[in-house]
C-alpha positions as CSV (number, residue, x, y, z in Angstrom):
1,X,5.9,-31.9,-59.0
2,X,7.0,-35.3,-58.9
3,X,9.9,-34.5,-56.3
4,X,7.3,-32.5,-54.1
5,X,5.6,-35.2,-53.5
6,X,8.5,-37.8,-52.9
7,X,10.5,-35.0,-50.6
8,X,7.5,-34.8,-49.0
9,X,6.6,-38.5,-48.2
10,X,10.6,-39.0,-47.0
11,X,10.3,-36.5,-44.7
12,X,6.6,-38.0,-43.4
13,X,8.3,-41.3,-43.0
14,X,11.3,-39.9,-41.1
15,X,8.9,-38.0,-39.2
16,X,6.9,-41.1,-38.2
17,X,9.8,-43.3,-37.4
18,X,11.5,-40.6,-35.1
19,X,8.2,-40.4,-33.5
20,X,7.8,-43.7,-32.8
21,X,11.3,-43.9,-31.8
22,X,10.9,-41.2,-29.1
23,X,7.5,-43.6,-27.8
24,X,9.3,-46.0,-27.6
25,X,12.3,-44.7,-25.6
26,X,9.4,-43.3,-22.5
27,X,9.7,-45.2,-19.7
28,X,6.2,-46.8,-18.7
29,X,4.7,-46.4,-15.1
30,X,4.1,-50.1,-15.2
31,X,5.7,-53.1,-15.7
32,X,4.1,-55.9,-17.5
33,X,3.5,-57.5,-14.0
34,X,1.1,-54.8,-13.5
35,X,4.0,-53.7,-10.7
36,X,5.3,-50.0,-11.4
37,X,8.0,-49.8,-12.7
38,X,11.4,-47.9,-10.7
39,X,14.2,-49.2,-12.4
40,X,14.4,-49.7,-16.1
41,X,17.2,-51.0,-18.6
42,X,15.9,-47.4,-20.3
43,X,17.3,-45.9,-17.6
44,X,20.2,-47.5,-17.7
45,X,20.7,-46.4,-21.3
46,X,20.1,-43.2,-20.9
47,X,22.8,-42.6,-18.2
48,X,25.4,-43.3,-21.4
49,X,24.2,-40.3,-23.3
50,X,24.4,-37.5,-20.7
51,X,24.3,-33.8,-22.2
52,X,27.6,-32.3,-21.5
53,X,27.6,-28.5,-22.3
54,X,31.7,-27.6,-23.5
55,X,32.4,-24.3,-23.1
56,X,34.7,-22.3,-25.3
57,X,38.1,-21.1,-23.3
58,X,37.7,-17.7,-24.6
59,X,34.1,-17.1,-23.7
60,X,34.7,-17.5,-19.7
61,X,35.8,-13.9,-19.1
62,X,34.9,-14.3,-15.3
63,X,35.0,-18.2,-13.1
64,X,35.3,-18.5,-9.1
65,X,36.0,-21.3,-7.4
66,X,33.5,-22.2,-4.2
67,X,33.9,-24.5,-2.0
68,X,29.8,-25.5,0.2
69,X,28.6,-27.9,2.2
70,X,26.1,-30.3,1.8
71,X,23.9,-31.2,5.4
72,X,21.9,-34.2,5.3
73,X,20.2,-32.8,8.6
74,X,18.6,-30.0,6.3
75,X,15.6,-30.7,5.8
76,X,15.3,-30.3,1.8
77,X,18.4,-32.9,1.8
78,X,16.6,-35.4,3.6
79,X,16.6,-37.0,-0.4
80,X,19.9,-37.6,-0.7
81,X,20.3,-39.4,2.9
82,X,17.1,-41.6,2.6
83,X,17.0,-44.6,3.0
84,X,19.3,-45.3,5.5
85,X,19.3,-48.6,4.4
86,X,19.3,-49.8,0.6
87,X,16.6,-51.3,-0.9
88,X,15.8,-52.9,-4.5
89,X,14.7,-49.7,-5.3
90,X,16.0,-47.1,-3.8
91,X,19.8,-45.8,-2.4
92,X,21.1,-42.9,-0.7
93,X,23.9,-41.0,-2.4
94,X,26.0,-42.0,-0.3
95,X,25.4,-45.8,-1.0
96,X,25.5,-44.9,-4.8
97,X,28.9,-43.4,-4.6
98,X,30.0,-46.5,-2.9
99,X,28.4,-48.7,-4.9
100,X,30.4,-47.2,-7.9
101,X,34.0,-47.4,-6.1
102,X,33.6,-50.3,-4.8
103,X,31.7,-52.6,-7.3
104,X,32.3,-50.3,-10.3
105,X,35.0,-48.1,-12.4
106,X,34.5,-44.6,-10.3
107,X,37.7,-43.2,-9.2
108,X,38.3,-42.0,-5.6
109,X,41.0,-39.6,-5.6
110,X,43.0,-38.8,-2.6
111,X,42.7,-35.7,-1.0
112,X,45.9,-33.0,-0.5
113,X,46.9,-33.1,2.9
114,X,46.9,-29.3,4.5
115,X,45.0,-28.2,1.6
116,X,41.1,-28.8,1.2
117,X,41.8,-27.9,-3.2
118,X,41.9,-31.1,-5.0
119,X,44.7,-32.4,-7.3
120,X,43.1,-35.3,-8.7
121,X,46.7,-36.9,-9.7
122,X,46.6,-40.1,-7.1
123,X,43.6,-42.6,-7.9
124,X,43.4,-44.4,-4.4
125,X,43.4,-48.0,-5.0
126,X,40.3,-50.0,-4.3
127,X,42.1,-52.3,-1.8
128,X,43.0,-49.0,-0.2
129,X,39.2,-48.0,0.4
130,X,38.8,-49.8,3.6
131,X,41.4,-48.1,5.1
132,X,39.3,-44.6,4.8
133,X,36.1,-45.7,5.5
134,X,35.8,-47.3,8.4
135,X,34.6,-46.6,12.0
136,X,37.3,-45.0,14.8
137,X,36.3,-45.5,18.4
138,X,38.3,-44.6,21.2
139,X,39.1,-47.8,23.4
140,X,39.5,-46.3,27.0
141,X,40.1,-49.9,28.1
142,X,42.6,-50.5,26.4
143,X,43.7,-47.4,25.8
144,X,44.0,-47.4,21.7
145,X,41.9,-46.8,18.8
146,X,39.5,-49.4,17.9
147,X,39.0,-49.5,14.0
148,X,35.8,-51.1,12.4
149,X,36.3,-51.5,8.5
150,X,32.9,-50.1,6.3
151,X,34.6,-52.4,3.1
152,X,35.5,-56.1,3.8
153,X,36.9,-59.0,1.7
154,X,33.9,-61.5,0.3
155,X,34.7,-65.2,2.2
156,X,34.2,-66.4,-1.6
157,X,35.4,-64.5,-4.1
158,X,37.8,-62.1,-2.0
159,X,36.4,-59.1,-3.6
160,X,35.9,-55.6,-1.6
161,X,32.6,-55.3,-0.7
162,X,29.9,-53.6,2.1
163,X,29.6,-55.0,5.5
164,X,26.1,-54.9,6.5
165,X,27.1,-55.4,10.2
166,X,29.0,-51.9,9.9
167,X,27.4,-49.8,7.2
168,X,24.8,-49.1,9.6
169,X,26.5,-47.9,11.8
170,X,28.5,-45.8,9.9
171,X,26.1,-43.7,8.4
172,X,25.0,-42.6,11.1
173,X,27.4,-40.1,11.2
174,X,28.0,-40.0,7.3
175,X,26.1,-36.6,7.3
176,X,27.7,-34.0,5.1
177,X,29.3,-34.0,1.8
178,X,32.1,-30.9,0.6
179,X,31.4,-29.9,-3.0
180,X,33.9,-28.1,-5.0
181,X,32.1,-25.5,-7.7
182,X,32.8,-23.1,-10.3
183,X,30.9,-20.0,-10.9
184,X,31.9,-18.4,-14.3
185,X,30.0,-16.2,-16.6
186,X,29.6,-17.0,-20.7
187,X,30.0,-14.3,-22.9
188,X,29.3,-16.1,-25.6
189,X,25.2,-17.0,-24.6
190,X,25.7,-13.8,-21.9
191,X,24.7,-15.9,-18.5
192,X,26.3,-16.7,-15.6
193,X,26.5,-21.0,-14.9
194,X,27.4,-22.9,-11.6
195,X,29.4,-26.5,-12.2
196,X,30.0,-28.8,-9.9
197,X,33.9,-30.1,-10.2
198,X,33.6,-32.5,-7.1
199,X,32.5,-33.7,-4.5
200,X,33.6,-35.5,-1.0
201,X,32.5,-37.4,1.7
202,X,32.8,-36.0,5.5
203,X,32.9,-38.2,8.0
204,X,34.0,-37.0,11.7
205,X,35.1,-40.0,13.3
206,X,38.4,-40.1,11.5
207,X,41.3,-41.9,12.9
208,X,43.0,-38.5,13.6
209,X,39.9,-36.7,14.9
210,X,39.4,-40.0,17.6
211,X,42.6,-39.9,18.8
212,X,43.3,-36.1,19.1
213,X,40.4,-35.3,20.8
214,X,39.0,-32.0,21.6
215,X,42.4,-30.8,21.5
216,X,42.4,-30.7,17.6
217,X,41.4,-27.0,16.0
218,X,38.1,-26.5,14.0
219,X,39.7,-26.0,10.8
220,X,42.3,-29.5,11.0
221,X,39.6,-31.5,12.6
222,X,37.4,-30.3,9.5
223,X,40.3,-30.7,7.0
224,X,41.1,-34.4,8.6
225,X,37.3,-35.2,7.6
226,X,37.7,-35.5,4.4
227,X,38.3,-38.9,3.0
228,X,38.4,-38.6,-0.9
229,X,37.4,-36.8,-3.5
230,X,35.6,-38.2,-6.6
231,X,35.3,-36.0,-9.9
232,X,31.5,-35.1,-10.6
233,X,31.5,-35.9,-14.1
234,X,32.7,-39.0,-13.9
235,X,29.8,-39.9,-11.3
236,X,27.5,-38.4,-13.4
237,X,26.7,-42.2,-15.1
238,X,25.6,-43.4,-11.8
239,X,23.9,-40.7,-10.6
240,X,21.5,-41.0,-13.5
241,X,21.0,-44.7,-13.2
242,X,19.6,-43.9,-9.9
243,X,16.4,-42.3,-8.7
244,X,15.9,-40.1,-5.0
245,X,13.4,-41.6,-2.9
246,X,10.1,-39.9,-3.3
247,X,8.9,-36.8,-0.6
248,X,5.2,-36.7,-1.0
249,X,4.4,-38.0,-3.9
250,X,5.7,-41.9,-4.8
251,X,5.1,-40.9,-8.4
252,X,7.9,-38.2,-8.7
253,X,10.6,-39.8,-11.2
254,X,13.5,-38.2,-10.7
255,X,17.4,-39.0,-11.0
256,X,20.3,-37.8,-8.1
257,X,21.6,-36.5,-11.4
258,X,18.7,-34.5,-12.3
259,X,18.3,-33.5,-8.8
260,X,21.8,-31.9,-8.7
261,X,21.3,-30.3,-12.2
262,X,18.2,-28.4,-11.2
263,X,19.8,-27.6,-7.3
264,X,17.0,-29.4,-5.2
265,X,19.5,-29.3,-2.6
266,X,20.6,-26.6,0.5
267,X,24.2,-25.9,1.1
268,X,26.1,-22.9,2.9
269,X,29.5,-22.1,1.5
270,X,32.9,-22.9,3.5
271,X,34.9,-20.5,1.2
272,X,36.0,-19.8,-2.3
273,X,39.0,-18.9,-4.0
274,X,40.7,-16.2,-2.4
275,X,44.3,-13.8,-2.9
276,X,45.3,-15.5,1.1
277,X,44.0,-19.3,0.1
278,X,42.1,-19.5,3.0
279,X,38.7,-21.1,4.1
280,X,36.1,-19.5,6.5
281,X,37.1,-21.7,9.3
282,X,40.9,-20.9,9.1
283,X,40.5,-17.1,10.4
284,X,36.8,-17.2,11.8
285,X,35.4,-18.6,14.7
286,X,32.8,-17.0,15.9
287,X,29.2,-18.1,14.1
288,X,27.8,-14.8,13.6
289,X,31.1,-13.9,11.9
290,X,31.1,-16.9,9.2
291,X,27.3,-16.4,8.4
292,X,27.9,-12.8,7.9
293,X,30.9,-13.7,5.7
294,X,28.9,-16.6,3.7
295,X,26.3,-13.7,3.0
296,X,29.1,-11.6,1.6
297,X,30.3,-14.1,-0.6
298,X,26.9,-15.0,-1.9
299,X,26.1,-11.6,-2.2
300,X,29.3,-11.1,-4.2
301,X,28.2,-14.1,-6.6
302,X,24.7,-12.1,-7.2
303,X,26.0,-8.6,-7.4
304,X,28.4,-9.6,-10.2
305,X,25.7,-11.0,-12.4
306,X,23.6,-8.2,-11.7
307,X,25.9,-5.6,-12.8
308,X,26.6,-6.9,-15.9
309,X,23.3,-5.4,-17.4
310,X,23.2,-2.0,-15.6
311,X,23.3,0.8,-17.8
């Protein structure tokens, strides 16, 4: 009877401390200020112990790759461009991917040229970075290609960092982002999941888009606005040290990484994985046509899932 009562009071006490524990780890509305609070070193903490889900090899009997678009002139991504310009408390996803090249560890990985698929074998150096984001305008003066550097050398310390004078600017036309997904079905809990393998900046206003003109093809002036790719998981961390800027309600407290997780955002698909290896673009040009072929494909995705549990 003895034990009982001992078992019982170690598992009262482990009970309260874990209890206490998880009170303590809530992040409070307001600062001791009396200020609310947006950024926390709770936060900061938490974005070490993101929940990674590891599939088994042999339960994926079915995966497709997709390749969508992300428009920050959609309305329900309006989020992820806002605000334009940082503030202490808020950045877009842009500036927070940035940030992380830049100022941080993130890898940018060049992209395969003729090819939108990723290799992720060549980490672009961060000295490199200013030579892909920057702004290309067409001198007709002078008759050449007048280049405007987003990343600059610090006077001081000579370290990369953002100039002000360009960034915005360049944002400006900093509107879409490509993301690389896998749709694959688990045998092993019997659902279909959706992972996001990378993602890349678009920007138009490339170097080779500037000086080719109107004479460049949809699908290369596409493929040439693509700057770099940057493996999801690996921004993960940032994402979660970072909230969206509030629509509607200035209490919502939510992370880009969250907002990614639970797909807040729109996108319309470019292409997936295919017996020809070929995008939307690269055999369609008529807009009717690639709509009615992005409903196919999405309509593929669903059926797939759905016929799994006819009978």
């Amino acid at each position: 009877m003895k034990k009982y009562w001992i078992v019982l009071l170690l598992i009262s006490v482990s009970f309260f401390y874990n209890y206490v524990g998880a009170q303590e780890k809530q992040m409070p509305f307001f600062e001791k200020n009396g200020t609310v609070a947006i950024q926390t070193t709770a936060l900061n903490s938490l974005a070490d112990t993101i929940a990674v889900v590891n599939h088994r090899a042999d339960d994926i009997v079915w995966s497709r790759i997709v390749y969508r678009i992300v428009d920050m002139r959609d309305k329900q991504n309006y989020q992820l461009y806002f605000p334009v310009v940082p503030n202490e408390q808020y950045r877009s996803l842009f500036r927070v991917i940035l940030d992380a090249a830049i100022k941080d560890s993130l890898k940018a990985y060049e992209k395969v040229e003729r090819d939108i698929q990723p290799l992720f074998k060549n980490v672009l150096p961060k000295d490199s970075l200013k030579n892909y984001f920057q702004i290309c305008e067409k001198d007709t003066v002078n008759n050449n290609i007048r280049k405007t550097p987003l990343i600059v050398g610090d006077s001081i310390t000579q370290q990369p960092t953002i100039s002000s004078y360009a960034y915005k600017d360049y944002v400006k036309n900093q509107l879409k982002f490509l993301l690389q997904e896998i749709v694959f079905f688990d045998k092993h809990t019997s659902r279909m999941y959706s992972k996001i393998i990378a993602i890349a900046p678009l920007y138009a206003l490339t170097e080779t888009n500037v000086t080719l003109g109107s004479t460049v093809d949809t699908w290369s002036y596409f493929q040439s606005s693509v700057l770099c790719w940057f493996l999801f998981d690996e921004l993960r961390p940032y994402l979660a040290r970072q909230y969206v800027i509030p629509s509607g309600n200035d209490t919502q407290r939510l992370t880009y990484d969250e907002y990614f997780a639970q797909k807040l955002y729109s996108d319309y698909i470019l292409g997936d994985s295919n017996l020809n290896n070929r995008m939307l673009l690269q055999y369609l040009v008529d807009p009717a046509k690639i709509k009615k072929e992005q409903k196919r494909i999405e309509t593929e995705l669903l059926n797939f899932e759905q016929d799994l549990w006819e009978y």
